[in-house]
C-alpha positions, 0 to 999 in steps of 0.5 A: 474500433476493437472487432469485439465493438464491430460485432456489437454495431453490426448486431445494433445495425441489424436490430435497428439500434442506435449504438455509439462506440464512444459511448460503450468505451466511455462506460468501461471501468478500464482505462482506455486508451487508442494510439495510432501508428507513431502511438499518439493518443487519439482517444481516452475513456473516462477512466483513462482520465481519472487514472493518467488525472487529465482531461481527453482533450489534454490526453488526445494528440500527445505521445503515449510516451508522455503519460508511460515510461517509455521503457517500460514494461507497458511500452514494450508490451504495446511494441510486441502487439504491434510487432506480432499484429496480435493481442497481447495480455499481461497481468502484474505489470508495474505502472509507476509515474508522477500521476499514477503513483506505483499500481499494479495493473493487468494490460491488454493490447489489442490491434484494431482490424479497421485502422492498420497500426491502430491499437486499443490499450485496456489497463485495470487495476489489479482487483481490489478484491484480492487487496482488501481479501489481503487486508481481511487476513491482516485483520485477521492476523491482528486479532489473533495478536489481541487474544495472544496479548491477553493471555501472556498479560495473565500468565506470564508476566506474573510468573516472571514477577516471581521468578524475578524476586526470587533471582534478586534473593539468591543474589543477595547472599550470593558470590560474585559470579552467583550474582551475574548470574541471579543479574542475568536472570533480572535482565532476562525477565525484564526483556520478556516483560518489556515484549510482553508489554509492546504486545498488550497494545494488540489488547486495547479494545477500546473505542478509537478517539477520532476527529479531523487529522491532516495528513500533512500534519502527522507526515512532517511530524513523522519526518522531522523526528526521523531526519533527527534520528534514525534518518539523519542521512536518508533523502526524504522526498515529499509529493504531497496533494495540498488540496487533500481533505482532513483524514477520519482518525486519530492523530496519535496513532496515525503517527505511531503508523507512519514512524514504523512504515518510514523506520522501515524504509529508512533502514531499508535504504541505510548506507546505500548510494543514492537512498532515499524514502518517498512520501506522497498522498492524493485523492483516488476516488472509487474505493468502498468497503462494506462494514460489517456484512452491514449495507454501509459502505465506507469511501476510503479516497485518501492515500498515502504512500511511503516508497523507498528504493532499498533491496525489496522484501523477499518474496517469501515472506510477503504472504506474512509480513502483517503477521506478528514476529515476522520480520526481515531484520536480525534484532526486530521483533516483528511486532511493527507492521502488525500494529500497523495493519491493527491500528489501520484496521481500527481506522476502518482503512487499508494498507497494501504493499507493493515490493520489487527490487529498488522500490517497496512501497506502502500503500494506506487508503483512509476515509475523509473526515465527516463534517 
């Protein structure tokens, strides 16, 4: 057993206390699992089964190479430990398989002093309280879009109304080349007003319209529209929990959400060998925010991810990228993923991103719909 356990039995020992190791291990809120030399599994904790979505029994006996890429960073973070017969420690490791999904998780690996070649492995996610203090700023970010909306609705659209009349006066009595200019001017005036208007969305503070949504419903929506437009030669993937409850939202908007996320990610992956965008959803119980500062707590337990393998968002814009007129793209606006952070900020859900190199994915947590 792990030596920080030895001690605690001894102390039980020593004090008359009944004390079980599988009992402490079982209470942990990090997945635990402990593999012998060839690394076969020989126990897994309670939330080990929850994490890998398989009982102990279906976990105890197999290969740690069946539930973790064999490759991957875990794997070789569990040979160091075994190398060096030392603990060893990384955070912002990338856990990504069928089961799991793509998290982000810091590891521990540790030798047990009692079984030679024995090893206790610990993975917690990373602290959802970093991820909804990320979500806090994008809302944050949001209502400075709203009260931004507001002010150029007032005091620039009417303006350019004026402008606008004006030019189309001076053209009238103008020569040829006066008129492409007055034309330039019109033009010119209609985009600001055109952008003006995409940002008085941000203003629309009225109550959401809400009611039991299918996921799967808006997904292929989202995915039909996109197959026969902007998408036509992207290779979607769909692993979908067909058991998913309904979700807690408005349809409408779920959509707008998604078109953007998977725009994105089809641009992302345009003209690449081999691009394609993931879709899946599941059930991960255990996420809870409070509303409010009040003592309610919504269950955000649905997911959605959209994943493509394009070449990632660059690290220096990822603090920003929720925030408006941040954009990767030479002709974007920058206007997309704001209104997704409001519109799922509205939702009283999360949306996280994960990016490296061949795989950026978007993460939407919502809550299930009430009876």
């Amino acid at each position: 057993m792990p030596q920080s356990l030895a001690f605690l039995r001894r102390e039980a020992a020593r004090k008359g206390v009944g004390l079980n190791a599988e009992a402490i291990l079982g209470a942990l809120p990090a997945a635990t699992v402990v593999v012998d030399e060839s690394t076969t599994i020989r126990y897994a904790n309670a939330a080990a089964e929850q994490l890998f979505q398989a009982s102990a029994s279906i976990l105890t006996g197999g290969n740690l190479a069946d539930i973790v890429p064999p490759n991957g960073p875990l794997s070789a973070l569990v040979e160091q430990s075994r190398a060096a017969d030392a603990p060893m420690s990384a955070h912002g490791v990338i856990l990504d398989t069928p089961k799991t999904g793509i998290r982000t998780m810091s590891v521990h690996v540790a030798p047990m002093v009692d079984s030679p070649g024995w090893l206790v492995i610990s993975l917690q996610e990373q602290t959802r309280a970093l991820k909804i203090g990320q979500q806090l700023e994008h809302r944050s970010a949001a209502r400075s879009m709203t009260a931004m909306a507001s002010m150029l609705a007032h005091e620039v659209k009417n303006p350019l109304s004026g402008i606008r009349g004006a030019a189309q006066l001076l053209g009238q009595g103008a020569g040829e080349e006066d008129r492409k200019l007055t034309q330039l001017i019109c033009d010119e005036a209609d985009r600001i007003v055109a952008l003006v208007n995409r940002i008085e969305v941000f203003s629309d503070d009225r109550p959401l319209e809400r009611g039991p949504v299918n996921i799967h419903v808006v997904l292929e929506r989202v995915r039909r529209l996109a197959e026969n437009g902007f998408a036509k030669s992207v290779k979607f993937v769909e692993r979908y929990d067909p058991s998913l409850p309904s979700v807690d939202g408005n349809q409408d908007q779920l959509v707008q959400v998604f078109l953007n996320l998977i725009k994105n990610a089809a641009e992302a992956v345009s003209g690449k060998e081999g691009g394609e965008v993931v879709l899946s959803t599941a059930y991960r119980p255990g996420v809870r925010i409070s509303v409010n500062s009040s003592s309610e707590r919504i269950h955000l337990p649905l997911v959605v991810t959209v994943q493509d393998n394009g070449s990632g968002i660059p690290e220096d814009l990822r603090p920003y990228l929720f925030d408006p007129f941040v954009t990767t793209k030479p002709k974007g606006s920058g206007l997309g993923l704001a209104l997704v952070a409001k519109i799922i900020s509205d939702h009283g859900g999360i949306v996280e991103f994960e990016s490296e190199r061949a795989r950026t994915a978007f993460r939407i947590m919502l809550p299930v719909a009430r009876d």
